[in-house]
Kinemage of the C-alpha trace (Angstrom):
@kinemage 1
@onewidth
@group {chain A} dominant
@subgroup {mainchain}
@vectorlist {calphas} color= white
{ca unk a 1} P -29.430 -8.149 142.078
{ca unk a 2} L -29.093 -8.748 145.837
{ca unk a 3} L -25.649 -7.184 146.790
{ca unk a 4} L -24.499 -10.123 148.915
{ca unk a 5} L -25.297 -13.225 146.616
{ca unk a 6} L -22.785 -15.851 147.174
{ca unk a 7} L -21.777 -14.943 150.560
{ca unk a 8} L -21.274 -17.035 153.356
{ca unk a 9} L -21.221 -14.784 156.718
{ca unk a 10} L -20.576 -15.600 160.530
{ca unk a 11} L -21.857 -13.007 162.707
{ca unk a 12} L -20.457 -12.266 166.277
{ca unk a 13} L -22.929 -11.355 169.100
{ca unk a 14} L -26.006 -11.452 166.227
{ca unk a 15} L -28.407 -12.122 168.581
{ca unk a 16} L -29.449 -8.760 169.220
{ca unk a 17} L -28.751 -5.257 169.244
{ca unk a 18} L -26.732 -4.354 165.761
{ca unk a 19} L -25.202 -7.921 165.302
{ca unk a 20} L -28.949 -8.936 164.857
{ca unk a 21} L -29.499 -5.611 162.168
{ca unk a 22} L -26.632 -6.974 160.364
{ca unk a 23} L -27.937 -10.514 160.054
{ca unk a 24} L -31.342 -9.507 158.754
{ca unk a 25} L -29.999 -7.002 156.133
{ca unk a 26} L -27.451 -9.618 154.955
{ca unk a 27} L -29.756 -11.979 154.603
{ca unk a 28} L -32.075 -9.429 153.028
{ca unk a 29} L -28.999 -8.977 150.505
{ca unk a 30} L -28.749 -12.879 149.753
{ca unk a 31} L -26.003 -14.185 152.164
{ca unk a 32} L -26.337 -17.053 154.004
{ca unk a 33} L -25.339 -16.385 158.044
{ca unk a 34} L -24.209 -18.240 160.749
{ca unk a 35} L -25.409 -15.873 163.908
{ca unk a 36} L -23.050 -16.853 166.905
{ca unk a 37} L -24.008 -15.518 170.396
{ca unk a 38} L -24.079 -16.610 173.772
{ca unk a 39} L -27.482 -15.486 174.108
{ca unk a 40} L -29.188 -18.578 172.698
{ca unk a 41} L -32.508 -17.861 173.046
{ca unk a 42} L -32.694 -14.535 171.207
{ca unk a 43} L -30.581 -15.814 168.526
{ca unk a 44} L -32.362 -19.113 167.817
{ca unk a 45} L -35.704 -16.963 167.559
{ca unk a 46} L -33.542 -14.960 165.401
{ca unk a 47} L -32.480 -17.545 163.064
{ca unk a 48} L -36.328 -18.953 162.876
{ca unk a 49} L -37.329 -15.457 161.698
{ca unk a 50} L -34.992 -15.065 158.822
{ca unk a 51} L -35.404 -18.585 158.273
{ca unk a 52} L -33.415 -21.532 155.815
{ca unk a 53} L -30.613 -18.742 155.104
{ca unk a 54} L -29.882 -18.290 158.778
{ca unk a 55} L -28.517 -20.528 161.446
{ca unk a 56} L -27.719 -20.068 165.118
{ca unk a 57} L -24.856 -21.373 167.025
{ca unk a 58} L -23.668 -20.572 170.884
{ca unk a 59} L -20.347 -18.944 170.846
{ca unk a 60} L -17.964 -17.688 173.559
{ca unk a 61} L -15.842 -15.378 171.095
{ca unk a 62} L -13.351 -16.026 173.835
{ca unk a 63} L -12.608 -19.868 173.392
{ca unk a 64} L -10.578 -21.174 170.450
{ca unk a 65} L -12.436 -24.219 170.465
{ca unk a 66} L -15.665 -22.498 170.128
{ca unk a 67} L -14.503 -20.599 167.020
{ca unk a 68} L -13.396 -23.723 165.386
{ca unk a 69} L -16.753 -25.306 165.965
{ca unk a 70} L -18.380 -22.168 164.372
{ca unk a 71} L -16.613 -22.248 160.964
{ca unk a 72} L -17.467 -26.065 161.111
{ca unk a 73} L -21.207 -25.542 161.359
{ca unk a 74} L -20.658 -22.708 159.109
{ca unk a 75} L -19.443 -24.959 156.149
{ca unk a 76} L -21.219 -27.788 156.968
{ca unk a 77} L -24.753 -25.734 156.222
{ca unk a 78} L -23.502 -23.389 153.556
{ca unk a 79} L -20.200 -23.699 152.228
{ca unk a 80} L -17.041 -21.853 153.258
{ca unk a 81} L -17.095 -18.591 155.235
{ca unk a 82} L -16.246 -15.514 152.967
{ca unk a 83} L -17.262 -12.882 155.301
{ca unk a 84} L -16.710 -12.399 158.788
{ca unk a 85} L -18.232 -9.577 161.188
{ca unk a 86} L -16.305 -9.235 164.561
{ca unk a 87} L -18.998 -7.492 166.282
{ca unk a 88} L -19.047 -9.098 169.818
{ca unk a 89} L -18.266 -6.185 172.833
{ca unk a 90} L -19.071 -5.005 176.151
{ca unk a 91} L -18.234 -2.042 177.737
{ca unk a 92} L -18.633 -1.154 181.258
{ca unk a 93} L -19.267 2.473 183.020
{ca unk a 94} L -16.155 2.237 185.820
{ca unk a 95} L -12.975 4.518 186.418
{ca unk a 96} L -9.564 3.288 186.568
{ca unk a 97} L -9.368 3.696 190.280
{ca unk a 98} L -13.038 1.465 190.245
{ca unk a 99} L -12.289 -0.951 187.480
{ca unk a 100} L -10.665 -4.638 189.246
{ca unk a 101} L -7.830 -6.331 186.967
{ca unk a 102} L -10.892 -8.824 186.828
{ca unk a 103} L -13.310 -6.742 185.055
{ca unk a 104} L -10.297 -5.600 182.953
{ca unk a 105} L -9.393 -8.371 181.340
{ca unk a 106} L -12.779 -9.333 181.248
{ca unk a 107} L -12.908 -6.680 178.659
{ca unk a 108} L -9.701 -6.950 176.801
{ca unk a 109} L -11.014 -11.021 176.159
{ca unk a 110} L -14.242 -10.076 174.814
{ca unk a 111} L -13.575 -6.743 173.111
{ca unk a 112} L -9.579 -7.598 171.853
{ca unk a 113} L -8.808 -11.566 171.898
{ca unk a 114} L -12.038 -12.348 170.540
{ca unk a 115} L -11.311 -10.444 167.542
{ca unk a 116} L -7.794 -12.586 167.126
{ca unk a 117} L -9.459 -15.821 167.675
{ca unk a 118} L -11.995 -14.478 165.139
{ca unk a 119} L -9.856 -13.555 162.317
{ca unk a 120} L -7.533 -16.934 162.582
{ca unk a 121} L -10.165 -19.329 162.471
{ca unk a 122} L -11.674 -18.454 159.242
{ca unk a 123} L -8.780 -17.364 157.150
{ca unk a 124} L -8.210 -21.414 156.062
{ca unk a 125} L -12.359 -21.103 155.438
{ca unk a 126} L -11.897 -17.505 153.077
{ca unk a 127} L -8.515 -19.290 151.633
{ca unk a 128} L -10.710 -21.641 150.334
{ca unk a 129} L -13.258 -19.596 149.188
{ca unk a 130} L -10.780 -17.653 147.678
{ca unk a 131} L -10.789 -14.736 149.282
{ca unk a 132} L -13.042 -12.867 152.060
{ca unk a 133} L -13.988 -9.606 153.746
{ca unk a 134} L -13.311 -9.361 157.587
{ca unk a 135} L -15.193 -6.630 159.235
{ca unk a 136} L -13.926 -5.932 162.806
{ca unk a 137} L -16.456 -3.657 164.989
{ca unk a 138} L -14.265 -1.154 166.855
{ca unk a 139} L -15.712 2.535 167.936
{ca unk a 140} L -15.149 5.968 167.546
{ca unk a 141} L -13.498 5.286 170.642
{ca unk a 142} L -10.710 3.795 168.650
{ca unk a 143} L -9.942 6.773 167.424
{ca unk a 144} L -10.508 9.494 170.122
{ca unk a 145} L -10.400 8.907 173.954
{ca unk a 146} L -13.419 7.216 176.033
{ca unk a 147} L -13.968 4.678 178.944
{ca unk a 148} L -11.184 2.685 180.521
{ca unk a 149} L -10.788 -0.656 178.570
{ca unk a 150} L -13.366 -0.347 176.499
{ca unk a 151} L -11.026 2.910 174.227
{ca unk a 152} L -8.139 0.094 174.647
{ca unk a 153} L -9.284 -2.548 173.239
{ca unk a 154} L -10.958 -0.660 170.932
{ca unk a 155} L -7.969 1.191 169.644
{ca unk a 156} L -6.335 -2.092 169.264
{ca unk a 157} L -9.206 -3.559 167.034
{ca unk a 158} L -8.020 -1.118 164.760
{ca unk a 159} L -4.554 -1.742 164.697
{ca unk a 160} L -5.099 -5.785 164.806
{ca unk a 161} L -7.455 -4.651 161.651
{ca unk a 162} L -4.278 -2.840 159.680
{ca unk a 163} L -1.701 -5.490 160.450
{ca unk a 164} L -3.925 -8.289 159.799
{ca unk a 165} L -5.234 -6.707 156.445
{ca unk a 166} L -1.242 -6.457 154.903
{ca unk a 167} L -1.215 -9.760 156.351
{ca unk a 168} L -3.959 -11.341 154.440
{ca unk a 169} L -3.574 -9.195 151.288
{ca unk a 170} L -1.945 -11.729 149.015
{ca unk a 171} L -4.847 -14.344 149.358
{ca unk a 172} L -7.768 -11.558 148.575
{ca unk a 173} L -9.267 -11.640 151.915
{ca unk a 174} L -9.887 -7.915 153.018
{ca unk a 175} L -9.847 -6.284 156.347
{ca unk a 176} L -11.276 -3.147 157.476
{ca unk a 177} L -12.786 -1.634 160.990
{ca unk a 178} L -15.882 0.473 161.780
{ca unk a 179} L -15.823 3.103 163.866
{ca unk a 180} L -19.641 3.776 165.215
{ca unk a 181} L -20.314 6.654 167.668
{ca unk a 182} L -23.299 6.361 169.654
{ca unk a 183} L -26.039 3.428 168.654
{ca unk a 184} L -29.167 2.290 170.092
{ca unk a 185} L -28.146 -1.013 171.279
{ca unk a 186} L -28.651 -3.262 174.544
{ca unk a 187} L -25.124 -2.361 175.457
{ca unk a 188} L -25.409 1.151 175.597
{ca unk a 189} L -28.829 1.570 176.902
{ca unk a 190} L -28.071 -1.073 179.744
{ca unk a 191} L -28.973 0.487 183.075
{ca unk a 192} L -25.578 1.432 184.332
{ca unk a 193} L -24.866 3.628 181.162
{ca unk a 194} L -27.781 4.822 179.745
{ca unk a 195} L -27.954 7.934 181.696
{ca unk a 196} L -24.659 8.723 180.475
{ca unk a 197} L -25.982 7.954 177.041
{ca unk a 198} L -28.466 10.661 177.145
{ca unk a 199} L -26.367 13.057 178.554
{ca unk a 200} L -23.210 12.315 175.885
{ca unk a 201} L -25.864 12.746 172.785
{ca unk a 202} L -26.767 16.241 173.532
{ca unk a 203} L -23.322 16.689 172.146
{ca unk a 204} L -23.521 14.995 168.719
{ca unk a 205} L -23.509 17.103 166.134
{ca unk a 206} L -26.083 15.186 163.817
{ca unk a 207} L -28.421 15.559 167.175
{ca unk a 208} L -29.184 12.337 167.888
{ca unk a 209} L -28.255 8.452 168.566
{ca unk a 210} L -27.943 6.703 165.389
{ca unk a 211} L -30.147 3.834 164.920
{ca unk a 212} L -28.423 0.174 164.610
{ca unk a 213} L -29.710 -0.249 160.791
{ca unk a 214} L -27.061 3.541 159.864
{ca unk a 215} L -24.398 1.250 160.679
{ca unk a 216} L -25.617 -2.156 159.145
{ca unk a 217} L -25.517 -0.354 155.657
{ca unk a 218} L -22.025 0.947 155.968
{ca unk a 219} L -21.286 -2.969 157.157
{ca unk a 220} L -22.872 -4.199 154.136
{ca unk a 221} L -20.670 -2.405 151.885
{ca unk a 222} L -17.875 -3.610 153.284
{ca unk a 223} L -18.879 -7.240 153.352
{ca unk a 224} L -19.602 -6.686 149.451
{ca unk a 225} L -17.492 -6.729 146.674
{ca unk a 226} L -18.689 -3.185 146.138
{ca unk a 227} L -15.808 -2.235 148.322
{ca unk a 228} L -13.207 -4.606 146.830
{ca unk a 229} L -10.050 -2.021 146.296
{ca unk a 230} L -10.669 -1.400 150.164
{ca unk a 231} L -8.595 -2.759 152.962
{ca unk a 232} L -6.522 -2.145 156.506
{ca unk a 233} L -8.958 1.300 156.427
{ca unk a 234} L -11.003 2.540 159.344
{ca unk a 235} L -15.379 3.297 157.879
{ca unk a 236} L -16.476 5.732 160.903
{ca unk a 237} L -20.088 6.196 161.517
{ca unk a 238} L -20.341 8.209 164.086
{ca unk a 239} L -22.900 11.463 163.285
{ca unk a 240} L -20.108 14.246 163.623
{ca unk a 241} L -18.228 13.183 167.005
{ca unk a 242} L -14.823 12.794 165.437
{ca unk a 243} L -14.827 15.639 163.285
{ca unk a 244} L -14.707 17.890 166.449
């Protein structure tokens, strides 16, 4: 039996990278998913591959407007949203001393308000479904130290994801975060970080970059009922880092 029958999913920055492993293994799994992206290209060749069980809309995770419209689409194609995957994030390779207030809150809207916007428009949608799972993308730099605004917001993903899971209890919708260390995605291999990348992996103890698909299965379970008695909990995924 396909482990996500009956689910309804929206999908944050599911264009590409591990947003677009999660769509195809959820869809694999029997959910129907709404990718949302900016990148509209990529995710509207996306949403042709996996075909009738997938559609595409553009989303700036940053405008409440935009989220509204996405739960909209979402129930007009497939009924209401039960899971959610806050997986939208950028990161950039700067100091404090280098980083403008600009590119800082640049950050903290994508990484941290997103996530807020995120998680309020679709608890009327998982109140009507009857419950939900929310699955907010943080890092294993919400847990241990890392780059400037990127570890902040990312620490605060995981504390939005604890008060927002006692918060939501009482109407069965579930919350949780997932830590991943160091994944082969877009972001990290972008040109301005990827020779840190290479460098930082030498010191993994698992010995290598996971691949996006390690973390998609660990998402899956969360966005199942196979994880139903779990909530307000951090999943890491991060080959070792955080055991150190």
């Amino acid at each position: 039996m396909s482990r996500l029958a009956d689910k309804v999913a929206i999908i944050t920055g599911g264009a590409r990278g591990m947003g677009a492993s999660h769509a195809r293994l959820f869809v694999k799994e029997g959910a129907k998913v709404l990718i949302a992206d900016i990148l509209e290209k990529e995710g509207q060749a996306l949403a042709k591959e996996l075909g009738d069980n997938a559609r595409f809309i553009k989303l700036d995770v940053t405008n409440k407007e935009n989220w509204e419209q996405a739960v909209a689409v979402t129930e007009d194609a497939f009924g209401p949203a039960n899971v959610l995957v806050n997986n939208a994030g950028i990161t950039m390779n700067k100091s404090i001393e280098e980083m403008t207030l600009e590119e800082y809150k640049r950050i903290v809207e994508i990484n941290q308000v997103s996530v807020f916007l995120g998680m309020k428009a679709v608890i009327p949608s998982m109140k009507a479904a009857n419950g939900g799972s929310i699955v907010n993308i943080s890092s294993m730099n919400g847990l241990v130290g890392g780059a400037i605004g990127y570890t902040d917001t990312k620490f605060a993903v995981r504390g939005m994801t604890k008060a927002a899971a006692l918060s939501l209890a009482h109407y069965g919708i579930r919350v949780n975060s997932v830590h991943p260390g160091v994944i082969e995605t877009p972001m990290i291999v972008q040109e301005e970080t990827k020779d840190a990348v290479k460098e930082f992996a030498k010191y993994i103890p698992n010995g290598r970059v996971a691949k996006p698909e390690e973390v998609s299965n660990l998402v899956l379970f969360l966005a199942s009922d196979e994880s139903s008695y779990s909530t307000g909990s951090e999943f890491v995924v991060d080959g070792g880092m955080t055991a150190r």
